[in-house]
C-alpha positions in Angstrom: -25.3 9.9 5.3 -25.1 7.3 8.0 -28.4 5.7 10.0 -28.4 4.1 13.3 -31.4 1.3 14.0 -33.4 3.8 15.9 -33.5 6.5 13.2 -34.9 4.0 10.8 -37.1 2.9 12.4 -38.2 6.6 12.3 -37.9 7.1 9.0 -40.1 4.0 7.9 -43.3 4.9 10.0 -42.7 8.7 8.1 -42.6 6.9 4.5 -45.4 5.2 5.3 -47.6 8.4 6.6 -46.4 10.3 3.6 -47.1 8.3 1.4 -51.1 7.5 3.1 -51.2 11.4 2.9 -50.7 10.8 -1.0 -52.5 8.4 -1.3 -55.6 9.4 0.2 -55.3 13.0 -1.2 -58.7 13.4 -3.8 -58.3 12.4 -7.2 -60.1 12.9 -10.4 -60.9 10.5 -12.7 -58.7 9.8 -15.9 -59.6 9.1 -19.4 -58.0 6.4 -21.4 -54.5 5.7 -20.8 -51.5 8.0 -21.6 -50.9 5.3 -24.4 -54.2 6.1 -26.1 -54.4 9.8 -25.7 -50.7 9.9 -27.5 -52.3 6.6 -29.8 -55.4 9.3 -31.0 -52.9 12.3 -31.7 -50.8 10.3 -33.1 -53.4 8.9 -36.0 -54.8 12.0 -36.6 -51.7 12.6 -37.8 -50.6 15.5 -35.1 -46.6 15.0 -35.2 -46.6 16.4 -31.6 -48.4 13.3 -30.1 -46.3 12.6 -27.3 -47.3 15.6 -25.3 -50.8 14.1 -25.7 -50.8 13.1 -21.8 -49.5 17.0 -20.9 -53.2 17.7 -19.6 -53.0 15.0 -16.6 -49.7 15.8 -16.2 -50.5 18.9 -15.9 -53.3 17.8 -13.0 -50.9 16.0 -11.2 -48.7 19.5 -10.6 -51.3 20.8 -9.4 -52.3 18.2 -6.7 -48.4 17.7 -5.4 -48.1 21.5 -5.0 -52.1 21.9 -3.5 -53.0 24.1 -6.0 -56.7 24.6 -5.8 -57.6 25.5 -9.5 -56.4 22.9 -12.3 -58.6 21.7 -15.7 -60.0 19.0 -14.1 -63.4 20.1 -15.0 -62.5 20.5 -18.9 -61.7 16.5 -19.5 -65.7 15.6 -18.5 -69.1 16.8 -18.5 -71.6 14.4 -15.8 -74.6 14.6 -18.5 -77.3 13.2 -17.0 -79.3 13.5 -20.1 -78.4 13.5 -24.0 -75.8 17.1 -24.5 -77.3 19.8 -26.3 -76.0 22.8 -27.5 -77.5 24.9 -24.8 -74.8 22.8 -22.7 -71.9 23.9 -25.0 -73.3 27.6 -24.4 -73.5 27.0 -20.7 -70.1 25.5 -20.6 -68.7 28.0 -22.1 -69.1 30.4 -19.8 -67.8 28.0 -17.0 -64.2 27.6 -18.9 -61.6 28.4 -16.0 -63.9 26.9 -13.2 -63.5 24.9 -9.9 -65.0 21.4 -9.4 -67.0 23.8 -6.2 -68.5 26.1 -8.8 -68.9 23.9 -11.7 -69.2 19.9 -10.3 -70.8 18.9 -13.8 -67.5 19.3 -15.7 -67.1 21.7 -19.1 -65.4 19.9 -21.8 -67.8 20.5 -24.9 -67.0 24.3 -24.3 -63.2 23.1 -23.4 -62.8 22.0 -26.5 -64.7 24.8 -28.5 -62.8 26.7 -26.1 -59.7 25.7 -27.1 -60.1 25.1 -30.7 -60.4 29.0 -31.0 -57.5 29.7 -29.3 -55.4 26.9 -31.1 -56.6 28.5 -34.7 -56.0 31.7 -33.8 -52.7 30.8 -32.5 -52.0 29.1 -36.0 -53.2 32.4 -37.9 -50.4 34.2 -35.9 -47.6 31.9 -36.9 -46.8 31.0 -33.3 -45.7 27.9 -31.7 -48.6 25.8 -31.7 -47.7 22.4 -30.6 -49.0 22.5 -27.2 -52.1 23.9 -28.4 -52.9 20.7 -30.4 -51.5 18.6 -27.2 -54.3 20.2 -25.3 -57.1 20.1 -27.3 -56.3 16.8 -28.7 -56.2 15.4 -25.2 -59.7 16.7 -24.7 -61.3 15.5 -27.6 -59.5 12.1 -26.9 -61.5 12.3 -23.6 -65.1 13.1 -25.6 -64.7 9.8 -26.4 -64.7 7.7 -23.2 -68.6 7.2 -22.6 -68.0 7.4 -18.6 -66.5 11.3 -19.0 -69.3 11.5 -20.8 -72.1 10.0 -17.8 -72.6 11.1 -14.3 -70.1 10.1 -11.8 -72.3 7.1 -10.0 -71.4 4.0 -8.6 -71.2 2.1 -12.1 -68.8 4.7 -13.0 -65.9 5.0 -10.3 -66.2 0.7 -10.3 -65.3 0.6 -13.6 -63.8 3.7 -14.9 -60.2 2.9 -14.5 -61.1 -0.8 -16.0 -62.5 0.7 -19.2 -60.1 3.7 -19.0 -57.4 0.8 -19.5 -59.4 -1.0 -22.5 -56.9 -0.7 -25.4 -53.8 -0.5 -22.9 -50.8 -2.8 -24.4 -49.1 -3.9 -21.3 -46.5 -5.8 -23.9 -44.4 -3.2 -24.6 -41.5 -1.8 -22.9 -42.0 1.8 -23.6 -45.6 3.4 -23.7 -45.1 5.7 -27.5 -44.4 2.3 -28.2 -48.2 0.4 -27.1 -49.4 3.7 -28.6 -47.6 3.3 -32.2 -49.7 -0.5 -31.9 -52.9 1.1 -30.8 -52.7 3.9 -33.8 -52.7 0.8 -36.2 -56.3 -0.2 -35.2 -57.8 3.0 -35.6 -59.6 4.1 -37.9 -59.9 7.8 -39.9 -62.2 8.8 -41.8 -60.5 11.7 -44.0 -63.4 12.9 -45.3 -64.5 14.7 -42.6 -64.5 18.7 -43.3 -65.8 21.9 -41.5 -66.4 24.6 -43.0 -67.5 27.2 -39.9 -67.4 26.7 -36.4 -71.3 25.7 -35.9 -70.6 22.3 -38.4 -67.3 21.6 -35.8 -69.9 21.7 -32.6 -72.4 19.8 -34.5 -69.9 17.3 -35.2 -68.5 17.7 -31.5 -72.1 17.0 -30.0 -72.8 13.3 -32.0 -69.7 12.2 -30.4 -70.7 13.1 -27.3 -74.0 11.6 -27.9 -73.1 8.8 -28.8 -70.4 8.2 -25.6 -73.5 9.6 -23.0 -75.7 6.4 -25.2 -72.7 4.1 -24.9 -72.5 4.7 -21.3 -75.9 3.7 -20.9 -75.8 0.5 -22.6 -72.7 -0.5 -20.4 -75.0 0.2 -17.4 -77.9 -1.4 -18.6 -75.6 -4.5 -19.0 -73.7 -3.8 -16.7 -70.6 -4.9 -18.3 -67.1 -2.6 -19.7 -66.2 -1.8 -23.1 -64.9 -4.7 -25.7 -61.5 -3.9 -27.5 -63.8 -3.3 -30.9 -65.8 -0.8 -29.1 -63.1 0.9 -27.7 -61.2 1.2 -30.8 -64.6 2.3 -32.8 -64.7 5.2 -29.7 -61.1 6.5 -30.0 -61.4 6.6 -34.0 -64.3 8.9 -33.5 -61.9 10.5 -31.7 -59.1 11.0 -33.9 -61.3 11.4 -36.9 -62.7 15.2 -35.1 -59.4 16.1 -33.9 -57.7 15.3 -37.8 -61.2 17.7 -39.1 -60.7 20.2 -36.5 -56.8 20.3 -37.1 -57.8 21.2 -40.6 -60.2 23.1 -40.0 -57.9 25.6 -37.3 -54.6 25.2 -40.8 -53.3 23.0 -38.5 -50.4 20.6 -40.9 -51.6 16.9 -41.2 -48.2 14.7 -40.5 -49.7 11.6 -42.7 -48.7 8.1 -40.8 -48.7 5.4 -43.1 -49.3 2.9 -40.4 -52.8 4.4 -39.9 -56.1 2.9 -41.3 -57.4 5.8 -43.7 -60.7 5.6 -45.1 -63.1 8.2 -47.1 
């Protein structure tokens, strides 16, 4: 197809509008980078890691095609004091919400939410990969001490900076940076549950201890170091390697992973 001056000249001032419409369309807030979801998944030894970033994917869909309804609300909870687990109970009941009817976020009952669905898809014998993906992802995001910390000011300045903490911009390919990133994390294989109730317990010092973290990094106001990062996502992959377990989930051991007991 041909184009004379005048129609591109057109054309241009259309790019540009499109893409302001894009870019000024509403966004949520990530969680860590696609490199360290995959980089969690991957050293909790789920052999499906690379559809560890199918949740904002996922969220992305939704927003090109102005679908109303997405899972938004399931990577974040905006605690405004220490979780409980009369907010796992509340949450649950908000599974499947909008960001109109539930602004807070449900992610602790996301994740409990998912981790029953994911076992009992397991106990069936079905395809399960995308199950882990999913729940993975979300216990990837418990993690991040803003998605865990109302949305202020302090937050949307530096949530895309701290989102981008372990990030390895060195690497051509991002399974890559997140190969590198698995090395520095840390597993503790000792980690068991035996019922659900020990899983949420579990669930709820994580969160805990992101809601404190995100306090500290207000207090001083200041963004996560790599150390603290990496001590964040371990938590991380550490519940989803005990929750993969616990669901009969098969653990795909990666010698390149730190270990411990």
């Amino acid at each position: 197809m041909k184009f004379n001056k005048k129609s591109k000249l057109l054309i241009v001032p259309a790019m540009l509008a499109s893409f302001g419409a894009l870019s000024l369309a509403p966004m949520q807030a990530e969680a860590w980078t696609d490199q360290t979801h995959m980089a969690i998944e991957r050293a909790a030894g789920f052999s499906g890691y690379q559809n560890a970033c199918a949740p904002d994917v996922s969220k992305t869909v939704m927003t090109i095609n102005k679908i109303k309804k997405n899972d938004g609300q399931g990577h974040f909870f905006d605690a405004s004091k220490a979780p409980t687990r009369a907010d796992v109970d509340t949450q649950l009941e908000e599974i499947g919400m909008s960001r109109d009817e539930c602004p807070d976020g449900y992610i602790l009952g996301g994740i409990v939410n998912a981790t029953r669905k994911s076992k009992a898809w397991t106990e069936m014998g079905k395809f399960d990969d995308y199950n882990y993906a999913i729940l993975g992802h979300y216990i990837g995001d418990l993690s991040m001490p803003l998605h865990m910390s109302v949305y202020d000011d302090f937050n949307r300045k530096h949530h895309l900076n701290i989102d981008q903490t372990l990030n390895r911009s060195d690497v051509k390919w991002d399974v890559d940076g997140a190969a590198l990133i698995a090395k520095e994390i840390k597993v503790d294989d000792s980690v068991r549950f035996n019922n659900e109730e020990e899983l949420i317990n579990y669930m709820l010092k994580i969160a805990n201890e992101s809601f404190e973290k995100a306090q500290q990094l207000r207090k001083e106001n200041r963004e996560l170091t790599h150390e603290e990062g990496i001590q964040r996502v371990s938590e991380s992959a550490t519940f989803f390697r005990a929750v993969m377990r616990y669901c009969g989930k098969k653990i795909t051991v990666d010698d390149a992973v730190n270990a411990v007991q």
